[in-house]
N, C-alpha and C positions, 0 to 999 in steps of 0.2 A: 427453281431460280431464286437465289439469293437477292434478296434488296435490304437498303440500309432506310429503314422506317424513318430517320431524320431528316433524310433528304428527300421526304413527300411532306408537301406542307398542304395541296391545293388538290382537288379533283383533276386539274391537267396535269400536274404529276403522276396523278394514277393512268392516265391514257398515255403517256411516257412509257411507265410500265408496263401495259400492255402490248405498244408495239414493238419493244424488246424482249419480250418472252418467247417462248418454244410454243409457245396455242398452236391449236389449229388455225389455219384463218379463220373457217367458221364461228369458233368459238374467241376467238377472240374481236370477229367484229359485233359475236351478239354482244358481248361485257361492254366496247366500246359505245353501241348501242344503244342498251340499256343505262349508261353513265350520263348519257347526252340526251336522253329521252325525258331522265326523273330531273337533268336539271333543266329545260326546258318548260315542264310541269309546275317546276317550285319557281320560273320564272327566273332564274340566272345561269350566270353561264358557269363553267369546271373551271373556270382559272380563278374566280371569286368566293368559290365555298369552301372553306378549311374545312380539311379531314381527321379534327378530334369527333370522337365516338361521339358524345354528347351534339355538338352542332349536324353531325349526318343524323342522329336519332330525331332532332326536330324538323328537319326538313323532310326526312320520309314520312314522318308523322303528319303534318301539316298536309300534305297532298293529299285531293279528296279526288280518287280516280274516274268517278263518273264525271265528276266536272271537265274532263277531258276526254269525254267517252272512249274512257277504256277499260275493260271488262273486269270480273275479279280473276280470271285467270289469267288473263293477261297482265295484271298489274302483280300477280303472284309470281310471274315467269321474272319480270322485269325485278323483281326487288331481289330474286335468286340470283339473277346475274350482277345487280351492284352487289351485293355480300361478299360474292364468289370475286370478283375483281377488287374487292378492298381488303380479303384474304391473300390474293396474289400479292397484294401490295405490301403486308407486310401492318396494313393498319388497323385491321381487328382480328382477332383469332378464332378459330374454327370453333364451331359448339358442338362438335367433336358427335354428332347423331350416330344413335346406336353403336356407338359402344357400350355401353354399358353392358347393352342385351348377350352382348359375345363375350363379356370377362365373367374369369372362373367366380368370383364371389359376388359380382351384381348382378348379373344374370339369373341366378333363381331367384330373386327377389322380384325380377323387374318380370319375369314370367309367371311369378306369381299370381303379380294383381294385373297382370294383360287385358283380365276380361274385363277389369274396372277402369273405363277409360278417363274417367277424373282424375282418381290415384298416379293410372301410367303416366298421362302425358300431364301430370302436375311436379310429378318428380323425375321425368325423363332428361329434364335438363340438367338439374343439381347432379343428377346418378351421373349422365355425361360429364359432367365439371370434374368431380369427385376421381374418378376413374383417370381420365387426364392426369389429375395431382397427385393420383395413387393413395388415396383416402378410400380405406377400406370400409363397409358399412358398422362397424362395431368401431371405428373412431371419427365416425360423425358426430359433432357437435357445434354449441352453439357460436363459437368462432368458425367451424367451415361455415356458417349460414352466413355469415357477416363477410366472409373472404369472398362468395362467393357473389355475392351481391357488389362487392367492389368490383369484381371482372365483369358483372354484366354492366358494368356504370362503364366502365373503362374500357374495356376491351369486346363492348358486342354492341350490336344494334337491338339488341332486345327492348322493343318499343313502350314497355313497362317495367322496366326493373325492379323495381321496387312489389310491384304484386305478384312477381314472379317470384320473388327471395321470399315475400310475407305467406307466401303457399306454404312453403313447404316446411313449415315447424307443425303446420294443422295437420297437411298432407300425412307427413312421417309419423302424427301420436296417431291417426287416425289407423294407419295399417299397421301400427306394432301392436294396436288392440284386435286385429283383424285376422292377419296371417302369420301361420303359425311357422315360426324360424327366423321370423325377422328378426334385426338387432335390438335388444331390448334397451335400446338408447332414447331419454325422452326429450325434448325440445322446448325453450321457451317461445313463445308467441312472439313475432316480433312487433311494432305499432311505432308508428310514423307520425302519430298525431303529434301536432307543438306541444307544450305544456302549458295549462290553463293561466290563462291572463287577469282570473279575477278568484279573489280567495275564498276560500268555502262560503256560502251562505250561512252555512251553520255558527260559522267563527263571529260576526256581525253579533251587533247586541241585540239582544231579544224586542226593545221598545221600538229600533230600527224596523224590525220584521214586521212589526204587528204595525207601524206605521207605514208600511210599503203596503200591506195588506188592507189597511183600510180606504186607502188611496186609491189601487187598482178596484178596490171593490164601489167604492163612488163612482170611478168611470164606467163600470161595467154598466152599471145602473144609479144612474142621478135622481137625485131629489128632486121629483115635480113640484115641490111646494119648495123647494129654497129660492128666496127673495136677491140673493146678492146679486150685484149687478156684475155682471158677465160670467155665469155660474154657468157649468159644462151642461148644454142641455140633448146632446146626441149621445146614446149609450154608445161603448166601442164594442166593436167587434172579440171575441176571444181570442184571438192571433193578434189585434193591436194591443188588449192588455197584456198578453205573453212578453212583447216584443217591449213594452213598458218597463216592464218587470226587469225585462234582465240589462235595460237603459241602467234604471236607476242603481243594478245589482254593480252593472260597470263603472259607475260614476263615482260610488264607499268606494270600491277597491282600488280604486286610484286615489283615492284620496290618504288611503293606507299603505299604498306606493311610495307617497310623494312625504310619508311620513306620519302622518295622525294617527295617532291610536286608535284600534277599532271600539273602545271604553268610548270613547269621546263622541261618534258616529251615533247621536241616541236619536236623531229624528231624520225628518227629507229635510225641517229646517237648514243642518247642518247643508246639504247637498248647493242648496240655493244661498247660502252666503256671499256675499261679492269676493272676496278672498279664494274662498272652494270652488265659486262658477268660475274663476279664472285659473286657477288650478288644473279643474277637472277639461277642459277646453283648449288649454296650452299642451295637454298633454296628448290628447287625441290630435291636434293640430302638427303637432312634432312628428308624432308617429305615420301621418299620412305624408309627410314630407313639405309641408306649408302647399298639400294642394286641396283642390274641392274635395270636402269628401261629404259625400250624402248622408253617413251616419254620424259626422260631428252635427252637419244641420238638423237634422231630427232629434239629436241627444241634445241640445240647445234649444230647442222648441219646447221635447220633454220637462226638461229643468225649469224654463219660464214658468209651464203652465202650474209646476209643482207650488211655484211661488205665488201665482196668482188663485188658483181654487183649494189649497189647503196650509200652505204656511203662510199665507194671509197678511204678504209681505204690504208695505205702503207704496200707492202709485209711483211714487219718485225712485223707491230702489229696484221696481219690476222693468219702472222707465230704463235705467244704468242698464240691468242686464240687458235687455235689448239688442239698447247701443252696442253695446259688448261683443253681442252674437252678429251685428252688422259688420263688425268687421273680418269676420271669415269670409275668405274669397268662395263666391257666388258658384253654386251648380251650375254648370251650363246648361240649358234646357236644350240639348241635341242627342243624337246618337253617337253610341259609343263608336271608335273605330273600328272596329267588329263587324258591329253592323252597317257600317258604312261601307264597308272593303265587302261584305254580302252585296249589297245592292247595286254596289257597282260589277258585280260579275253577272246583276241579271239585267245591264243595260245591253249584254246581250238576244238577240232576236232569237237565236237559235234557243238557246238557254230558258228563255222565258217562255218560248214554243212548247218547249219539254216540260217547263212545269206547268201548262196548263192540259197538257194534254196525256199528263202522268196518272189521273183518277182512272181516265179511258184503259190505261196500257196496265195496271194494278188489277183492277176489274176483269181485263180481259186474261190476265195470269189467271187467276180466282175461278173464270169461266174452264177455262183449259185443265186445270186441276180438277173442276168438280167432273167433269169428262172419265178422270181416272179413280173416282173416290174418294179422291184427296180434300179436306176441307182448311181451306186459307183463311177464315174469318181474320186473325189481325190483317190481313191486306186488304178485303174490301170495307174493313171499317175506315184502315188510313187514308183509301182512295177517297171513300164522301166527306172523312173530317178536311182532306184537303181543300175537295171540292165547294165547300161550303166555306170554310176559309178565302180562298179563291175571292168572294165577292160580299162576304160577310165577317166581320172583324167578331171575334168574338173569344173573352177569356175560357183558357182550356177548363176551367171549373164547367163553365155552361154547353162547351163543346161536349166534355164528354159526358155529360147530363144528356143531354137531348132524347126523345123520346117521340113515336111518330105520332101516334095518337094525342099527345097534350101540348107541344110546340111548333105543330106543323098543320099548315091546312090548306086545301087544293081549292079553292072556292071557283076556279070553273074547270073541275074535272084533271084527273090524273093527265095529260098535254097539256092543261094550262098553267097560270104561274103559280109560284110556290109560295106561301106566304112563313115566315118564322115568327114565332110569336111566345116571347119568355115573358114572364111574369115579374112586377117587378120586387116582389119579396123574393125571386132568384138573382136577381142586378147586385152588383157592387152597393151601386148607391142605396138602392131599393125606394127610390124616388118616383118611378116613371116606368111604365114598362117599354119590353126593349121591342119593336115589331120592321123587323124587312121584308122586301119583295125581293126573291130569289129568281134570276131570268130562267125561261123555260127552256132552255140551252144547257144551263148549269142545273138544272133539276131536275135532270136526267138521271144526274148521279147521285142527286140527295134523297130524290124518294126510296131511293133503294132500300132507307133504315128498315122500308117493312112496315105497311099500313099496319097490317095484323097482329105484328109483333110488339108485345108491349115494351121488353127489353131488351130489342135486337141492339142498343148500342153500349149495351151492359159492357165493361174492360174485360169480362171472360165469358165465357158462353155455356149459360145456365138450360136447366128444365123449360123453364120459359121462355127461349131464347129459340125463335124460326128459325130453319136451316139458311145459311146463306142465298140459298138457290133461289129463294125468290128476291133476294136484291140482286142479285146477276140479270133474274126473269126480269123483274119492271126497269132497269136501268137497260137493257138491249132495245125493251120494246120502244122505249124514249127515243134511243139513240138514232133506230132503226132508219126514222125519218131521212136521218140525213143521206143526203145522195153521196156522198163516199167518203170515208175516214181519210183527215189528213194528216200526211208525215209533217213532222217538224219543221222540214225545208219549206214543203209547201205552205204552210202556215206561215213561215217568217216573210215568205213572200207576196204575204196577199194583204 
């Protein structure tokens, strides 16, 4: 069936096209189906989604299938039949699978490394592309990588374009060193990254560097005996003087952006001048679009402090800068929309049902597995870091620390409550130590880490690491209590 690709602008144009076509019915009402299903999921209707590649590639992207409970095969059938219907249409073009394997000259190639299925299905699609365009393996090169990478932007729903084109230069050096008759054709790397926004470190003047140096190294560790009045008395953390560091590294290169010579850049003096703080502040401010931005506040705070504990600037000009930085519009102290549009899909009952009673349904995967031999450990560790999550706030540094023997402890007996108990040379602050009561509902599934195990919550699973089986064994026996597991439904109801 010929269609004129101009005259589909909308998703209901492609349902147009389908009910004009030669399909079966069958098959034309799964496409119909399946078009009305995913836009249903993304929350609009076919007559409002335009059908360029790139806007269908974020909308299939963006749909997270369990949030709709539907399965991964199920969500694999559906995304088959939109492709297959926006192929009929005329608005993306085929990825042309296997061919490659049945043409006289890609074929032994592609037969070749069969058995390596990184290699195969890493270069399965270029081979397919190629093949289409009649691009024989001995005139592959680094324009077909680039052409190729334009049709999956343009013409495909390939949900990563870009890591799919970046494969295959590694992909192809990797089996011309391997197998033997490949084209001896070799490949540049391709890289995506921007190009850097601040000039060498190196380029900087030497008195700069060794002033940068002696600054981070005052924070790291301050003077217990320096007298001055408001002299930094918390040492920083090594990720805060990192994050320091490459403040100050961005603050000179703007200022050798906007013109000054890197000669002239000899101290932090330089940085904290009223001239270079308005410089360096207008420019980060431009670049965020005159909106909040968290890192002009903290590069502003940075700068301050540089002025007050080592350029040893006078009250009245530390005062100016201030002001200065007061007038950057204010972080909002909220969540992001992000996370807002999260929390509002779990003001559903069902939804919130499911994630409380998702450690239960991981665990019991995990049970059913070790049944056949099979051992799940990353699932029954996600089930307890949930489950503790669940009613304990705590950053993933300490989560996945945890340890049963040194931050856990039962003080009336494996049924009773659970207590957590971090120390506070492990806290952020390292102020206070951090101590909750875990209900004996929810720690069920936390004792599972395994009394006996020192590093059952190790991120891979060591010599010293107890078999799963006894956190499936103590988290059952917890569970066991209860008079009978409930489904989702029944939970949202009660």
């Amino acid at each position: 069936m010929s269609t004129d690709p101009n005259a589909i602008t909308t998703l209901a144009d492609v349902l147009t096209v389908l009910e004009a076509s030669d399909l079966s019915p069958t098959r034309r009402r799964d496409m119909a189906s399946a078009i009305n299903r995913i836009c249903t999921m993304a929350r609009k209707t076919p007559a409002t989604v335009k059908v360029d590649p790139e806007t269908l590639r974020e909308l299939v992207n963006d749909i997270r299938p369990a949030l709709h409970d539907v399965s991964d095969k199920t969500w694999a059938n559906l995304r088959s039949l939109f492709v297959a219907a926006l192929e009929l249409a005329g608005v993306i073009d085929s990825m042309g699978r296997g061919d490659a394997v049945f043409h006289l000259t890609w074929g032994p190639l592609m037969a070749a490394i069969k058995h390596d299925k990184r290699l195969f299905c890493g270069l399965a699609a270029f081979a397919n592309w190629c093949v289409g365009k009649g691009i024989r393996p001995g005139e592959v090169n680094d324009a077909a990588v680039m052409a190729f990478l334009s049709w999956l932007e343009a013409r495909t729903l390939s949900p990563k374009p870009r890591d799919a084109a970046r494969r295959v230069p590694n992909i192809w050096n990797e089996a011309r060193g391997k197998i033997a008759g490949w084209a001896q054709v070799s490949l540049n790397c391709l890289s995506f990254r921007a190009p850097p926004k601040r000039i060498p470190w190196n380029v900087l003047p030497l008195r700069f560097r060794e002033d940068v140096d002696a600054y981070c190294a005052m924070r790291a560790s301050p003077d217990v005996f320096d007298d001055r009045p408001g002299r930094p008395r918390k040492p920083l953390e090594p990720s805060t003087v990192r994050v320091l560091r490459e403040q100050l590294h961005s603050a000179a290169s703007v200022l050798v952006v906007k013109g000054m010579t890197e000669g002239s850049i000899v101290s932090l003096s330089t940085l904290v001048a009223l001239e270079s703080f308005k410089t360096i502040l207008r420019h980060f401010h431009d670049e965020a679009d005159h909106k909040p931005s968290a890192f002009l506040e903290s590069l502003g705070r940075t700068l301050i402090q540089v002025a007050q504990y080592h350029a040893g600037l006078p009250d009245d000009e530390i005062a100016k800068l201030k002001r200065l930085r007061t007038n950057l519009p204010a972080v909002p102290f909220d969540l992001t929309s992000k996370n807002k549009a999260l929390l509002m899909e779990l003001e559903s009952e069902r939804l919130r049902a499911k994630l409380i009673l998702l450690p239960d349904n991981l665990l019991d995967l995990v049970a059913e597995n070790l049944k056949q031999d099979r051992l799940r450990f990353v699932e029954a560790q996600v089930a307890i870091a949930i489950a503790v999550l669940l009613v304990v706030p705590l950053r993933a540094q300490n989560l996945s620390n945890l340890q049963w023997g040194r931050h856990f402890n039962e003080p009336d007996g494996p049924k009773g409550r659970l207590i957590l108990h971090i120390p506070k040379e492990e806290t952020k602050t390292r102020k206070k130590d951090y101590v909750a009561e875990i209900l004996p509902e929810v720690a069920s599934s936390c004792t599972g880490i395994g009394r006996k195990s020192c590093r059952c919550w190790a991120p891979t699973r060591t010599a010293s690491c107890s078999c799963p089986r006894e956190v499936v064994t103590r988290l059952r026996r917890h569970s066991a209590s209860r008079s009978r597991k409930r489904s989702p439904t029944m939970w949202a109801c009660t």
